[in-house]
N, C-alpha and C positions, 0 to 999 in steps of 0.2 A: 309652653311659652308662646304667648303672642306673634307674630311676625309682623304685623299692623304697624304699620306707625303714624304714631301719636301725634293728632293735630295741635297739643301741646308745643311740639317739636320747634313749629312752625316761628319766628319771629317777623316783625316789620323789619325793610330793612336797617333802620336807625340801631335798634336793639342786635339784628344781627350783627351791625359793623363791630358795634360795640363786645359783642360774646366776643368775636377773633380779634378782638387788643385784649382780652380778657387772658385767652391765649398766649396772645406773645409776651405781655406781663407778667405772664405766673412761669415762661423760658428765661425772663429776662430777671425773677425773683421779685417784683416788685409787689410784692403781695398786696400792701395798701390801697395804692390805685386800682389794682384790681378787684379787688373787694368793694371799693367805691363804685365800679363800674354793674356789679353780680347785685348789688343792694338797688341800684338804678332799675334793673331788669326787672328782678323779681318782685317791687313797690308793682308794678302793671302784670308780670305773671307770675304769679308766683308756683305755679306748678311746675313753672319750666326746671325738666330732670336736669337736663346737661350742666345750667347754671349755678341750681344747687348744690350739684356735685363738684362742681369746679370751687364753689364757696364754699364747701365743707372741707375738699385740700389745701386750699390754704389757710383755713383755720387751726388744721391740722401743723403744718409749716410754721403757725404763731404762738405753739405751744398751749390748743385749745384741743385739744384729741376730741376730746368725748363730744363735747358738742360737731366739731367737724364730723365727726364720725355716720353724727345722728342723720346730717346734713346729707352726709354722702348718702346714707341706707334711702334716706327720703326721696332724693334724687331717683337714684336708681327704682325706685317702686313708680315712681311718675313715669318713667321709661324704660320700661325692661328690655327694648331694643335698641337702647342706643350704645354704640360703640365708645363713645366718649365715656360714656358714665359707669361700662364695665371696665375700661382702662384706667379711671380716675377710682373705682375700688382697690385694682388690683397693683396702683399705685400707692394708695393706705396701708394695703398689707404688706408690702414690700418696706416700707417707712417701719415697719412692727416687725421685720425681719421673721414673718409668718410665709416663705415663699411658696410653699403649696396653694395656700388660698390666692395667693398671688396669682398664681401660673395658672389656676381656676378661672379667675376674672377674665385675664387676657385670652385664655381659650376661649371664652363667651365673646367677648368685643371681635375677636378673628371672627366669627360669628356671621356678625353682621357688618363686617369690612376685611374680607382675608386676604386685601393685598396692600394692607394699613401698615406702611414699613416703619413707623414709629413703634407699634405696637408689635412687631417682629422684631423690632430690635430690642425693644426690653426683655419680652419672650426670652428672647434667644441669651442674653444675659444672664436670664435666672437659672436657664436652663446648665449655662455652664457652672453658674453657682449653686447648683443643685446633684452636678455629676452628672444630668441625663444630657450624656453627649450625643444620644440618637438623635431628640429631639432637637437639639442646639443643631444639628448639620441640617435636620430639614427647614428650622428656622430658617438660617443665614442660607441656605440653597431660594429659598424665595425671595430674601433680600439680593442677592447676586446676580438672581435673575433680573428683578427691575430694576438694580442699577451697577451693572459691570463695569463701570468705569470709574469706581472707586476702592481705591488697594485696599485700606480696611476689610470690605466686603469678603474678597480673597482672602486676605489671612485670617481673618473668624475662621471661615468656611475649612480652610488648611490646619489649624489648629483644631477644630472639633473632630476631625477623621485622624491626628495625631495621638489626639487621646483616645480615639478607641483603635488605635493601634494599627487602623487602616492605610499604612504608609502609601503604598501603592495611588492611592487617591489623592493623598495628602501632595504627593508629590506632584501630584498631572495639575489638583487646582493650581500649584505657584508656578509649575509649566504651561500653561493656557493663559496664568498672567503675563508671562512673560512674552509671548506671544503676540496677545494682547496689544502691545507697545507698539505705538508706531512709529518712534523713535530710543534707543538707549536712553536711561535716565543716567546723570550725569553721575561719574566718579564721588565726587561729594557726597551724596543723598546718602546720608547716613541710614536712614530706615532702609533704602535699597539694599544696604550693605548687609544690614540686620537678616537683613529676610533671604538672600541668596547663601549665606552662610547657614540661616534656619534652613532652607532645603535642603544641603549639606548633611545636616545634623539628621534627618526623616531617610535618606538616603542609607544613613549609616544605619540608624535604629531598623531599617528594614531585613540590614544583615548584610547586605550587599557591599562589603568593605572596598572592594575592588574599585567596584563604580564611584563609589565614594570618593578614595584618591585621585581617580581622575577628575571628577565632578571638582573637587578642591582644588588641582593642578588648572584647571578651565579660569575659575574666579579670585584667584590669589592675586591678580593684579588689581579686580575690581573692588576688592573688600578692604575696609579701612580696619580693622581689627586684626594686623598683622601678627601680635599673638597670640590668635586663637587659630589663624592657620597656621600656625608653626606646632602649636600643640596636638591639634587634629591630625596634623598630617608623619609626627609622630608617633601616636597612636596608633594612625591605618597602619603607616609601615610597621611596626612592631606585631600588628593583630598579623600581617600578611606574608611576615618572617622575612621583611627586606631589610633586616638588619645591620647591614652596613652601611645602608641609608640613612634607618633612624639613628646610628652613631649620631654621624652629621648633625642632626637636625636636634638632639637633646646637647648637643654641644652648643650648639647658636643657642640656645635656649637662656643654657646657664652663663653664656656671654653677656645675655641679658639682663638674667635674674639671677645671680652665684647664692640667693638665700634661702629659693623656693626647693624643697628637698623632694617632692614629686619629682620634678627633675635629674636629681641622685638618681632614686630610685628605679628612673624610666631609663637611667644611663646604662644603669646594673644589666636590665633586662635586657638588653638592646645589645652590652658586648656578653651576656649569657654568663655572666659570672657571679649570681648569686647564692652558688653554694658552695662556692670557691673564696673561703677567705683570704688566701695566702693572694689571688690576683685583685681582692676587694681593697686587699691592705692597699696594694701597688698603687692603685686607682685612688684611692682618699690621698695617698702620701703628695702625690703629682697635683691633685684638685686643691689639697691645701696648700701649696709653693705656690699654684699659680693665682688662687683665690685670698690670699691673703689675711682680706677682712671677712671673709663667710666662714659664718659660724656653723652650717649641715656641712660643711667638706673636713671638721675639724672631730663635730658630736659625732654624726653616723658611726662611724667604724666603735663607739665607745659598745653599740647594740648588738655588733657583732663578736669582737674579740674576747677574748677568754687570756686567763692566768695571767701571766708573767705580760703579755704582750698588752692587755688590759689595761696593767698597773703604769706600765711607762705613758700610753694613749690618756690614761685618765689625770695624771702626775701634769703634765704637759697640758691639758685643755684644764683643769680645774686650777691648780698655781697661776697659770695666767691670767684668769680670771681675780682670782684672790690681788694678786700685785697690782692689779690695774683699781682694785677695789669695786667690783660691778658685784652689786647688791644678790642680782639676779642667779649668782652663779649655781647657787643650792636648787633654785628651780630647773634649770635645764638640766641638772641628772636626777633629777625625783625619780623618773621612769625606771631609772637603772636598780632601783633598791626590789626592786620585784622579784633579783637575782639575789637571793639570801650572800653568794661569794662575794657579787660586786659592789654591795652594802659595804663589808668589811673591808674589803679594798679600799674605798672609798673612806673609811673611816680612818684606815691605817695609812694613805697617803695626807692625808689634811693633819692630821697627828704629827706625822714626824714634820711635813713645812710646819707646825705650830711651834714644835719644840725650836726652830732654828730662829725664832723670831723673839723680841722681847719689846714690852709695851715702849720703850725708849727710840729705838732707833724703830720700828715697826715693818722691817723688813728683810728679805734674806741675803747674807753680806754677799753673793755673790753676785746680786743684781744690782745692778746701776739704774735700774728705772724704775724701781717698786715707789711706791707713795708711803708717807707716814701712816697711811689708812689699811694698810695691809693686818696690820696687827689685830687690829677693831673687825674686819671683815673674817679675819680666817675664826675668829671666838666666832663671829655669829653663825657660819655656816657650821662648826660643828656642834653649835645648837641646835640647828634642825636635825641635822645628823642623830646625833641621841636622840630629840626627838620622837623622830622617823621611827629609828629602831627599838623602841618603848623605852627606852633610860633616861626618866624623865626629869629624876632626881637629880643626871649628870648634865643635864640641859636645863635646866632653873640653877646650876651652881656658873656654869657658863654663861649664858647671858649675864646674869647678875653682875660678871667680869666686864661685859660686855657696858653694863648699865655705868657700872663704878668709871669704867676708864671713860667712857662718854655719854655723861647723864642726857644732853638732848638728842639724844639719838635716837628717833623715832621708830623705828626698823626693830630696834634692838627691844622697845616697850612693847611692841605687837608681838613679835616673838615670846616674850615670855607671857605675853595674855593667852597666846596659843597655846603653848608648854602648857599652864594652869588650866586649862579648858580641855583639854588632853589627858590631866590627872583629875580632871572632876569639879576642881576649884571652880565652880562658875562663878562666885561674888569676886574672890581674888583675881578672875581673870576680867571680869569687867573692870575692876579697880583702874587693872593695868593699861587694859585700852583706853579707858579713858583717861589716863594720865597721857599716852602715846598722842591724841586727840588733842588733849589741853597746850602739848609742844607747840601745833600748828594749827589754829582755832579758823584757819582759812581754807585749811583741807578737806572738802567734800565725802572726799573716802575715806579719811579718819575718820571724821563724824557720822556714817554710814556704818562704820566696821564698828563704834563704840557703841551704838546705839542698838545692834544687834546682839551684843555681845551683855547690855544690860534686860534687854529682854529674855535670855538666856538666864537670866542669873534671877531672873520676875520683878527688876524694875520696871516697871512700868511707867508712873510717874516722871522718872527720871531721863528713859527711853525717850520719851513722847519732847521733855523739854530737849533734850537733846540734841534731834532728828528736827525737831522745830527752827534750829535756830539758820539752820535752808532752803524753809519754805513760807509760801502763803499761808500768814495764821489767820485762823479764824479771831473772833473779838476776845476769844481767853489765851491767846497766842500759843493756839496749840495748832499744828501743822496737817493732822490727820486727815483733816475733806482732801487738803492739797495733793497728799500720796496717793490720794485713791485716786483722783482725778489725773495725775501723772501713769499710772497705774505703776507702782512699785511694788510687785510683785514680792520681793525678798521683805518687804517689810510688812506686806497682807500676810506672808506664810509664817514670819518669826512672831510675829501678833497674836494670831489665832495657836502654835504651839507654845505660847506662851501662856494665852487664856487658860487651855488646857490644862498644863500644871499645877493652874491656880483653883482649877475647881469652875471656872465663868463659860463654861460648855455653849451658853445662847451666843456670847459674845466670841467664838472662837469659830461655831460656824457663821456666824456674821462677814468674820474676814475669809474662811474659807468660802463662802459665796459668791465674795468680792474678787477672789482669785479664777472662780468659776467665770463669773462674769468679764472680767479683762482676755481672759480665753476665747470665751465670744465671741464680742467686739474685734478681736483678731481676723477669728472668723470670716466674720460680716463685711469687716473693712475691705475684702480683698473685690467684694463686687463690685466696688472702682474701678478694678484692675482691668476688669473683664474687658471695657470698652476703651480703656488708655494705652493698655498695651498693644492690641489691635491696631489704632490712629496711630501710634506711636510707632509703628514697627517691633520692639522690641520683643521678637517672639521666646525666641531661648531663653530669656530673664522669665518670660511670663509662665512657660512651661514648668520649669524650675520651683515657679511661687505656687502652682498649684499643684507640683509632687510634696514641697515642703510642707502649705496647709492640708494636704491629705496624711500629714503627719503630725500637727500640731498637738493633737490630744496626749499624745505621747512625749510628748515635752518632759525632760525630766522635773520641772517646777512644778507642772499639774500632777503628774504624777505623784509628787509628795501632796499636794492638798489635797487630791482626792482619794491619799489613803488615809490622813487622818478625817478627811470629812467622812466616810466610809465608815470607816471604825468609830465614830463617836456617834453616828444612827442606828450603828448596829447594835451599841451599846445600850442607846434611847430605848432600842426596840426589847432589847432580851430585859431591861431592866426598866418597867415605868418609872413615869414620876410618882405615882402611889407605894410603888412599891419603893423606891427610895425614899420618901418620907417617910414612911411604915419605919426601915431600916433605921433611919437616923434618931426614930422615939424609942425605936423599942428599947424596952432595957429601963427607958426613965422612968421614977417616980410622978405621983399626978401632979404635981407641982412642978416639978421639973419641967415636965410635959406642957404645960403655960408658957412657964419663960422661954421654952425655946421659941413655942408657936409668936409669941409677944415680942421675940430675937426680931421673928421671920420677918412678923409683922412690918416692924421698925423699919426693916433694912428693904423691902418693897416699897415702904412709903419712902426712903430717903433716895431712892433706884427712881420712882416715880418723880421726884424732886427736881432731879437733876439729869432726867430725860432730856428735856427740850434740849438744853444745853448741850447736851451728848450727840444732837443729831448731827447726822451729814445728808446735805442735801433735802431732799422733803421725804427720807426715812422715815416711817412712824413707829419705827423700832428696834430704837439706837442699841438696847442692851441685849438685843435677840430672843426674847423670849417665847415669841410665836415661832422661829425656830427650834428651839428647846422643847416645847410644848406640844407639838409638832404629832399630829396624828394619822402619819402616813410617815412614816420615818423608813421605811423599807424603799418607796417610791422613792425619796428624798435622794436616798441613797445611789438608786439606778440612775439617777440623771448625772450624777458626777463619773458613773461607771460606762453608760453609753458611746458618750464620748471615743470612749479609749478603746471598746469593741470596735467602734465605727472606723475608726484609724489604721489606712496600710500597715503602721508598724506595730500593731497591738502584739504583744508580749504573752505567749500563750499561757507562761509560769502566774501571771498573775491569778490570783486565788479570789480577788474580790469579790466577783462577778459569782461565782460559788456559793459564796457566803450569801448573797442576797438572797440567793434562789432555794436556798436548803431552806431559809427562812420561811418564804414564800411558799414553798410545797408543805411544812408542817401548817402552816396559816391555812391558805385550803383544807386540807384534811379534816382540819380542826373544824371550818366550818362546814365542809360536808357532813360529818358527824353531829355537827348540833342540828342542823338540817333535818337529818332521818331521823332523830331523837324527838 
């Protein structure tokens, strides 16, 4: 490569001024005027790289890729040495979420300007959007260098030696910042706060609990986030066995919070009475006297207790529930039926309060504050109840009780759509949600849970009006572009398992790709973060967002679409389309064998018909058949499995990943031997 530069380069100064508004126009988004300004230039040079590359990004910006694209390559062959116009490639590919070729570019433009801090600072972006935390700390180590008097600078620099676990370092950068100061930053400055508490937290992860506490005890006045050093500092002392301290300190806690059960929990540890139920008991009996309204001082002990002692704890937290009438009361002991005993407990106390009640007065004579609603709520929870415990016969006779004594009872239709969905009914049990749906036609989650529940049962048609009638419809007032563009995941997954059922395999990976795709986009989105949370101080949040997207692929929503996308490639693969059509004649007579092909015929050209219609977006293949048809179905495969290898939390039991490659090795083989043949 050249190092020459190009008397190209050179402008008068008229056209030069003109390049740098070209510049601050394309910071300040103004694409058009600058485009006015690039067309100005290049009418008198039109060789000029910088300009053309600068015209090809925001052509790219106006939603003209290809030709920008052309614009930029053109660029860049007029200048091979200019820094602008490998920053402005390796801005294209960053725009295409291609960031290796990205981080390619900007290695080149460092080039020929390596103390171009604009171009360090994208670098060093990608870099943490890329995981290469090496490169990101020598990034920001040269932006820190030229300008130390900007915090950001620091905490890039602090968080990229956090994630490679270099605490040691992490900690001296935000001590040197602190140094730094020529004065105290004030009480208020909330990002100071952020960021003295994030030293806290590097302190800790270095293992140094001690230090830690102290380091805590130093800044508790300074930090606005009073609890998060109340929690911190419970921790230390619990990790440090100063246990009578963290008493204290998870007592102010739940002064605070009497509902957050972390807190329980940290209590338990803290007076060491975790395996001591007889002092667990003591301990909930006194937290619920004085907690009143908190409901973990009431549940907890339901997790611990056994037999007789159980039955009175459960009698007393579920009856009160039930009098009060709170919908909810079945869900907060779902946990408990894991316990085959406390299922039956559970069964045998709602039972006998049911016998004491009767649909008239709907409550037990001996309360005076039960509601007429008691009656209605104790049927429905031992609807789930049965249920739960597969007696589903005796929970469709239930509800129904439920139905009869209060037809608008909304609770009470879902329930028995669920019952019916439980014994297999899926047409019956869509019936039913959508009847629970029709009670309140202004309820989003009704219409949501109805719409699911007819896709389940292969309406489709009815699905689609459905779920339409809460979103932006296209001109046939159907809602579909809208979901994808929301990205509704649950309705991309119940879609495509529903194509499936129905035999429409193109159109099922269609939405399994659309589910791949909103995964992405997750992805991608977070390289905002990189440089907001920085400016922002908020480092603990930031840290946080990028343990959680190093876990994304493992989502349990991807996880389901990429095992039916998986399995229906593997499926493409082991069985073609020849050999499926083969399958579906054989057998016929020659005549037969027409009408069908004349079926096929028919129903391609009527698929071909009502294509356009069917698109979303500028799809040009609404009904997936080049998915379908698809001749690389093993690769197809890997890209929805990759992911999920790539992911801290990957699950080693998954078998997917397996499957592709047992494939893949008799494929080779295969062609090795045709090969030597």
């Amino acid at each position: 490569m050249s190092t020459q530069i190009p008397k190209s380069r050179y402008l008068p100064p008229k056209e030069a001024s003109n390049f740098r508004s070209i510049l601050k126009l394309y910071e300040q988004r103004e694409y058009k005027k600058a485009l006015k300004l690039a067309d100005g230039i290049l009418k008198k040079y039109p060789e000029h790289g910088e300009t053309l590359a600068m015209k090809g990004l925001m052509l790219c910006f106006q939603k003209k890729k290809e030709e920008g694209h052309e614009l930029i390559k053109k660029g860049l062959r007029c200048d091979l040495t200019s820094f602008i116009c490998w920053h402005v490639y390796g801005l294209f590919y960053r725009t295409e979420h291609n960031y290796e070729e990205a981080v390619k570019c900007y290695t080149h433009a460092l080039k020929y300007d390596p103390e171009n801090t604009n171009i360090l600072r994208d670098l060093g972006l990608l870099q943490f959007q890329m995981r290469n935390y090496e490169g990101a700390v020598n990034s920001r180590k040269t932006i820190l260098q030229q300008r130390p008097n900007v915090r950001q600078n620091w905490t890039a620099l602090a968080a990229g030696y956090y994630m490679l676990k270099n605490y040691t370092m992490a900690e001296s950068i935000l001590t040197k910042y602190e140094e730094s100061l020529k004065q105290p930053l004030p009480k208020e400055d909330t990002e100071n706060s952020e960021l003295i508490l994030y030293k806290n937290v590097i302190i800790y992860e270095s293992g140094d609990v001690k230090r830690a506490l102290e380091h805590l005890d130093s800044i508790s006045d300074k930090v606005l986030d009073k609890v998060s050093v109340l929690e911190y500092r419970a921790k230390y002392l619990l990790e440090l066995g100063r246990n009578t301290e963290a008493i204290k300190v998870f007592r102010l806690l739940l002064n605070r919070n009497p509902d957050y059960t972390k807190y329980y929990y940290g209590l338990e540890r803290a007076l060491a009475i975790e395996d001591d139920i007889e002092k667990k008991k003591e301990l909930y009996k006194n937290l619920a006297e004085k907690y009143t309204r908190s409901d973990p001082a009431k549940r907890i002990p339901l997790d611990f207790l056994q037999g007789a002692d159980f039955k009175v704890a459960c009698k007393d937290y579920i009856i009160n529930y039930l009098e009060r009438g709170v919908p909810s009361a079945f869900v907060n002991v779902k946990p408990l039926y894991k316990d085959a005993d406390k299922a039956k407990i559970i069964g045998e106390v709602v039972t006998e309060f049911f016998c004491t009640l009767t649909p008239t007065k709907g409550a037990i004579i001996s309360s005076d504050e039960s509601g007429p609603t008691t009656y209605l709520w104790t049927i429905y929870f031992l609807a789930l109840h049965h249920s739960k415990i597969g007696d589903h016969d005796k929970a469709l006779e239930l509800i129904d009780m439920a139905i009869q004594h209060t037809p608008t009872l909304v609770e009470a239709h879902m329930v028995k759509a669920k019952v019916l969905k439980s014994k297999g009914d899926l047409l019956a049990a869509s019936d039913s949600m959508n009847a629970a749906r029709e009670l309140d036609l202004q309820d989003r989650f009704l219409n949501t849970k109805a719409a699911k529940y007819l896709m389940r049962a292969g309406k489709s048609e009815e699905a689609i009006a459905v779920v339409s009638l809460f979103t932006v419809n296209d001109a046939k007032g159907k809602g579909v572009s809208d979901l994808h563009e929301m990205q509704a995941i649950w309705f991309l997954i119940e879609q495509a398992e529903m194509y499936l059922k129905l035999g429409k395999v193109g159109l099922a990976l269609k939405r399994f790709q659309a589910v791949k795709k909103v995964f992405e986009d997750w992805w991608n989105v977070q390289f905002d973060f990189h440089q907001y949370a920085t400016r922002r101080g908020t480092m603990r949040a930031y840290t946080d967002l990028l343990k959680w997207e190093d876990e994304l692929f493992c989502e349990p929503a991807y996880l389901r679409a990429a095992e039916g996308a998986i399995k229906t490639y593997l499926s493409l693969y082991d069985t073609p389309k020849s050999v499926r059509v083969a399958a579906e004649l054989d057998g016929l007579s020659e005549e037969e064998r027409k009408k069908a092909l004349k079926k096929a015929k028919r129903e391609r050209a009527k698929e071909n018909k009502h294509a356009e219609s069917a698109k979303i977006g500028d799809d040009d293949d609404p009904f997936g058949r080049q998915l379908e048809n698809t001749n690389t179905p093993l690769e197809d495969a890997e890209a929805f499995w990759k992911p999920i290898v790539n992911s801290t939390a990957y699950d080693q039991s998954l078998s997917w990943g397996q499957e592709i490659e047992k494939r893949k090795a008799v494929a080779a083989a295969n062609n090795t031997s045709n090969d030597k043949s």
